[in-house]
N, C-alpha and C positions, 0 to 999 in steps of 0.2 A: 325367365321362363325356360324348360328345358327342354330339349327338341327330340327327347326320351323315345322311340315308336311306341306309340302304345294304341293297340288296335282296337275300337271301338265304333259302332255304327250310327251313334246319333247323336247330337249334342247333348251338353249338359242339362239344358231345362227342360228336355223329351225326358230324361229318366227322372229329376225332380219331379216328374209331374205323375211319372208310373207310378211311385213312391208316395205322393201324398194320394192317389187313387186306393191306393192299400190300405197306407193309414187309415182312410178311414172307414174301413170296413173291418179291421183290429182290436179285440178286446185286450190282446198282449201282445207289447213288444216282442218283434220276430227278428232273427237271428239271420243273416243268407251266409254260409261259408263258399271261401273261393276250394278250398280244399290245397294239397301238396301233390307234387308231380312224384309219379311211383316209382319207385327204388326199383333199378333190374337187382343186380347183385350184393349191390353194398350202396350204403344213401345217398349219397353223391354222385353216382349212375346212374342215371332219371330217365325215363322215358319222358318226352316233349310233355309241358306242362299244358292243361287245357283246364282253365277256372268252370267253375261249377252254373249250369246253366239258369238257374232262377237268380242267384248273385250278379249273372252278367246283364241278366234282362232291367233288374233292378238296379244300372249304371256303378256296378261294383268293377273296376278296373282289373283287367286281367293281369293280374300278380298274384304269384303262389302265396299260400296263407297269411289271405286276407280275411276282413268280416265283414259284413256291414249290418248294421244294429237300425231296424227300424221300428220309432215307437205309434203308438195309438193314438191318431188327430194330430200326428205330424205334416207341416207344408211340403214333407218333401227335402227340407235343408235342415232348418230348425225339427233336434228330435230325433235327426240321422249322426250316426258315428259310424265313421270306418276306422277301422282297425288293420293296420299294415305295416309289416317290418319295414327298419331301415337299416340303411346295409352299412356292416361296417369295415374297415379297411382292408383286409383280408377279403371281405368277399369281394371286393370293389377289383381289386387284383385280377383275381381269378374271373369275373363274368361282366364286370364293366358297373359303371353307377345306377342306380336306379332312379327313376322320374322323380322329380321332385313333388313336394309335397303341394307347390301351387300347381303344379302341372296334372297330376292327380284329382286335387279339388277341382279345376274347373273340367275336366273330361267326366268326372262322375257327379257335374252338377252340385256342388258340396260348398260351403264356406271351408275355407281353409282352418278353421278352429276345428273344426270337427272331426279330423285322422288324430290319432292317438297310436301308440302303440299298444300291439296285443297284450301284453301284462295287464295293460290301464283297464281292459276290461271288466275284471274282476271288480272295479270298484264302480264301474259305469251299473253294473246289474243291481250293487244292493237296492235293495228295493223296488224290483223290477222281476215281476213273473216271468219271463222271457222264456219262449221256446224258439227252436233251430230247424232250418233246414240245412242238409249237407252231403255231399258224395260221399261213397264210399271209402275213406280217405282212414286210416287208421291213424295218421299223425292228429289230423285234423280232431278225431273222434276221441283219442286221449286229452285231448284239449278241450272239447264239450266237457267228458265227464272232469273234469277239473273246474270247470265254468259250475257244473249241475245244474246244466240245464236241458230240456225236457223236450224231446220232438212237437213238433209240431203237428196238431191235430189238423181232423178231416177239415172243418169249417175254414181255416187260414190255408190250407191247401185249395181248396174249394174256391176260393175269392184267388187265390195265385192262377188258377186254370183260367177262370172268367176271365180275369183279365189279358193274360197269352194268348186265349185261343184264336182272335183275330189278329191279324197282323197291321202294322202303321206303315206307313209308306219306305219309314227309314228302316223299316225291316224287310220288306219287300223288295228292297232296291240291293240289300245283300242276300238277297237269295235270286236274286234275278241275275248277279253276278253269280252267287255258285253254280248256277242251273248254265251259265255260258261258259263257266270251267269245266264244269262236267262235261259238256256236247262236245267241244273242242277235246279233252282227255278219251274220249269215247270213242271219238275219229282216229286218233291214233291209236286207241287200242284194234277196231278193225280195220287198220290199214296193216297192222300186225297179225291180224290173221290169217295164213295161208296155212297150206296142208306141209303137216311134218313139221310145222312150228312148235313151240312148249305153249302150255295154259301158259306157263310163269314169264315169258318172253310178252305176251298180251297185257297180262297187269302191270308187266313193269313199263311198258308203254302210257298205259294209262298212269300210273304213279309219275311220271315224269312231267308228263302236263301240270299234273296238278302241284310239283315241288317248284317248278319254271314258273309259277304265277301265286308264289307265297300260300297255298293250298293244302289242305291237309286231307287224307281220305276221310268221309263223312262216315263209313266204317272199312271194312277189311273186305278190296275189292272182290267179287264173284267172276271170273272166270274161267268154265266147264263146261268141256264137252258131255258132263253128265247132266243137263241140265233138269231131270229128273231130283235131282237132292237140293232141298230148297238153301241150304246151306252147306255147302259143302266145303271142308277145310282145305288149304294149301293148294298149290300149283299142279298136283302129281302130272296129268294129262298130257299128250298128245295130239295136237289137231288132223282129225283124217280125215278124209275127202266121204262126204255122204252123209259123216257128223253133223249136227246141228251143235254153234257153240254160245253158250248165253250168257252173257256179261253182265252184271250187275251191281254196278259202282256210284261211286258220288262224290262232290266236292264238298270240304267243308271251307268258307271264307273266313283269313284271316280275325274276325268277328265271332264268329261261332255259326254262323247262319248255314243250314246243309240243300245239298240236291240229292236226290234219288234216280238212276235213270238204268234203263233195264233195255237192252233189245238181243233178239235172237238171230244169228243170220246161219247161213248155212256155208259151213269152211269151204265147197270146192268153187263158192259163186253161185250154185243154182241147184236151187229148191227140187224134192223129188215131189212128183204131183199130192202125195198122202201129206210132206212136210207141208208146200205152198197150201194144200188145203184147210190144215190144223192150222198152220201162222196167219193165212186170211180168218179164220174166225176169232182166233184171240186178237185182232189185229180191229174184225167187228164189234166187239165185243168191249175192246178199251174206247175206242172212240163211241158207242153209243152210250157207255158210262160215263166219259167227260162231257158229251152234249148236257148230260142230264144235272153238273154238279152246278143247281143253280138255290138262291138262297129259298129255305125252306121245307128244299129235300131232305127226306132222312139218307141217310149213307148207308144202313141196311137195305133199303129199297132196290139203290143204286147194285149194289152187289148182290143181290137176288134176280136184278135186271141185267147184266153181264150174264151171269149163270144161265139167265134164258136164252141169250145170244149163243153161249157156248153151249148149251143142248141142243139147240136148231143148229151149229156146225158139225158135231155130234151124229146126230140124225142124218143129217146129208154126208158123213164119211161112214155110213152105216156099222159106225161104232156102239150108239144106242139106238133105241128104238121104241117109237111112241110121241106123244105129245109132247113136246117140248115143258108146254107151261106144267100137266102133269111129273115130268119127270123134275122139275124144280122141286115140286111143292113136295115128293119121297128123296129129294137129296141125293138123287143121281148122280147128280155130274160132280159131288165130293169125290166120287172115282179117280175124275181126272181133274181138276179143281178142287186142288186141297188145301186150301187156305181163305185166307181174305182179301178184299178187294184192294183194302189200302191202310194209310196210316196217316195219323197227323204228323207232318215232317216242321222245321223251323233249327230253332235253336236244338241241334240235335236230330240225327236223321228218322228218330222216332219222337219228337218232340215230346215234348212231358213224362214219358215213359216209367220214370220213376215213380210218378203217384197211379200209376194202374189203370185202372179201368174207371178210376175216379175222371181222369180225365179224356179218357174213348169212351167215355159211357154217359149218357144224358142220365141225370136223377131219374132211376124207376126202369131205367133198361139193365136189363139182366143179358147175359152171353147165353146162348142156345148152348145145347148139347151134343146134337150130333156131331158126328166126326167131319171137319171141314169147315162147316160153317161157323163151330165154336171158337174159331181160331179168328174170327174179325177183331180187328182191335177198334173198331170207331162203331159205334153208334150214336150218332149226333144227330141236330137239323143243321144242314147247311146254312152261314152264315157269312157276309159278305166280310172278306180278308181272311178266312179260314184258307189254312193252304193245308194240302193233302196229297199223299198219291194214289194216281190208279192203278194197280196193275195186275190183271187178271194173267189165267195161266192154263195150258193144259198139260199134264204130264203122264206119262205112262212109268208106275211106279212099280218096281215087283212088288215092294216087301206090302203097299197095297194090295193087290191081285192076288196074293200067296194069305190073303188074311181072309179065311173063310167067314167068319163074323162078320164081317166088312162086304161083302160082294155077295155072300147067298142071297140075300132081301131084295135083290136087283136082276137076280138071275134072268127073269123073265123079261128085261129089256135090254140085256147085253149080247153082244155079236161076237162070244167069246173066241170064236174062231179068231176074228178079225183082231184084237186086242192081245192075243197071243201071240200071232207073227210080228204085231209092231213090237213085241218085249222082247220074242226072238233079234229081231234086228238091232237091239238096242237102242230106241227112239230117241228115247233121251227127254225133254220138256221143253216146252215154249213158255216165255215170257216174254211181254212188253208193259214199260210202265213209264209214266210221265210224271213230273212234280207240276201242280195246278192249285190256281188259286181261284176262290171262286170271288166273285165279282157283283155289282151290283145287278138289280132286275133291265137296269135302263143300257148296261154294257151288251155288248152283242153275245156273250156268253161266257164261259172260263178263260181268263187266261193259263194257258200252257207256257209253263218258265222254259220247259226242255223242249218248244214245237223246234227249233233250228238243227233238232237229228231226227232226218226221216224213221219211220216206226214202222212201215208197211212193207210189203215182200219185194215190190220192185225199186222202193227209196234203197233195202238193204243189198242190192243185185247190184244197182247202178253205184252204190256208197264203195262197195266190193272191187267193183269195176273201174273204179278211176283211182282206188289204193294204188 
């Protein structure tokens, strides 16, 4: 047996068993590609390899181009082919041996007859409809169309979500692990924050935790003193005192499994009473949407309910004006709440991502229109092991306030005075956000993967305060 590392989260008769779940809901043999790790300059310059997420759910071993071939009323073993290079002496040189073929079989639950090498393929299809999923992988994709075989439709998409959307305990248990590499990377990113520091001196803090614990970023850390731009590239920034600075990072574990984890503090240690005001409502606003992530709720509800929390803080910094529940139901608070609540997270920090709204969208829910709220990516009912995150926001945006089609229809509940001097000051945005899972009715409520990093204005004062 070879003592190869090879990182994976559950034994082998958990993914046998994903796999005959599949099968049989399969009218054609399906296809999962691991995909090739991406060439920076020339092929051999790779940026770090990360196998293809529906391949790794389905006990495909994290090795670059691999396959694995599942057919219709397969167990799961019988019916399954992986397809995987083997190395020969020359690469063996340069990068070291690769796992052996029993070592492989049993971590992807497999008889050992059943790994072939890729060529063999061609001969495993004749007679076999077979369609593919696969990343965006151009090696990988010259290789489908060589194979001729045919994406995979909605229906076997549709059966892959069903089956992902709840999480198994052995998947939960690596994201409970990335969600405690994120809090820890987190900590050292604001114990990195002081005034006159770089944004880029804060992430590389945060990227160090997560390199010290075999970790990869779950995407490309956020931290900005602009926290107005919901994505904002590169480091440029400087921390100044009176700034508010908003990090928003995450881990991904050896496994693939991610965390998401979002907080706002304020670079000189203490809140100016307008910030403390805004941060306590976004602060209300996440925690009365995680009370609420329990099975059965819709997730639109949930983020329509946030939205009211943040129009009644709104209202009390006499930014708007009016009825809270009124100003929801005209889409008000899209002004400062320009996005969505949350997203399904897991394998990948937007889980499933690639099939769209197939998978953030319950059969027969459609995305609204308006600006702000069209931007939710979940509409589901909650369901016990769905993990998700929350994280609502407010932000004071120019290139919003500067968009008359955007703010005339609201004129008559805006305090535009007030919302002018905070654009003057350069506010900047609040976020906080947590990774959660929801849980059964008889649990006391969601578990939060990321409760161990305070979220609230005086956790971030005191977190500040003992850096």
């Amino acid at each position: 047996m070879s003592n190869h590392p090879l990182n994976v989260t559950a034994p082998g008769d958990v993914y046998r068993t994903r796999r005959a779940l599949l099968a049989s809901k399969l009218e054609q043999p399906v296809v999962l590609f691991a995909g090739e790790p991406r060439a920076r300059n020339y092929a051999t310059n790779t940026h770090p390899f990360r196998a293809a997420s529906n391949y790794l759910y389905f006990g495909g071993p994290p090795i670059a181009g691999a396959a694995l071939l599942i057919e219709p009323d397969s167990d799961g073993d019988s019916g399954c082919t992986l397809a995987r290079n083997v190395f020969g002496f020359d690469t063996i040189v340069w990068i070291g041996s690769s796992p052996s073929d029993e070592f492989l079989a049993s971590a992807a639950g497999l008889h050992e007859s059943a790994l072939i090498e890729p060529d063999d393929l061609t001969a495993k299809f004749r007679g076999l409809d077979a369609v593919f999923l696969a990343p965006p992988c151009p090696p990988t994709h010259e290789w489908i169309a060589r194979l001729k075989l045919q994406p995979a439709g909605p229906d076997v998409m549709a059966a892959i979500v069903d089956q992902r959307l709840c999480k198994d305990e052995h998947e939960l248990e690596a994201m409970r692990f990335a969600a405690r590499i994120g809090v820890e990377a987190h900590r050292a990113a604001i114990k990195a924050a002081k005034p006159g520091q770089s944004e880029a001196a804060v992430a590389a803090a945060h990227l160090g935790v997560l390199a010290a614990n075999r970790c990869a970023p779950s995407f490309s850390a956020l931290a900005s003193v602009h926290g107005e731009v919901l994505h904002p590239e590169g480091y440029p920034g400087t921390l100044e005192s009176g700034r508010l600075l908003l990090i928003d990072a995450g881990a991904e574990e050896p496994g693939g499994y991610a965390s998401d984890i979002t907080r706002t503090l304020p670079v000189s240690g203490t809140f100016t009473p307008i910030q403390r005001q805004l941060h306590d409502t976004v602060y209300r606003a996440e925690q009365t949407a995680i009370e609420a992530c329990l099975p059965g709720r819709r997730f639109r509800d949930l983020h329509d309910l946030a939205a009211r929390v943040i129009c009644e803080g709104l209202v009390e910094a006499d930014l708007l004006r009016g009825d809270p529940a009124d100003l929801v139901a005209r889409a008000a608070h899209t002004l400062f709440f320009c996005h969505g609540l949350g997203h399904l997270i897991g394998l990948d920090v937007h889980d499933m991502e690639e099939f769209g709204d197939l998978a953030g969208y319950a059969t027969g829910r459609t995305r609204r229109t308006e600006f702000g709220n069209k931007y939710l990516r979940l509409d589901r009912d909650l369901a016990t092991g769905m993990t998700l995150t929350i994280e609502p926001g407010i932000y004071l945006v120019p290139a919003i306030w500067h968009n008359d089609a955007l703010v005339a229809p609201f004129a008559d509940v805006i305090n535009r005075p007030a919302v002018d001097r905070l654009l003057d000051d350069g506010f900047g945005g609040i976020r906080i956000e947590e990774t959660v899972c929801v849980q059964s009715t008889s649990a006391s409520g969601p578990e939060v993967l990321s409760i161990a990093l305070p979220g609230d204005a005086d956790g971030m004062i005191e977190l500040m305060a003992s850096a």
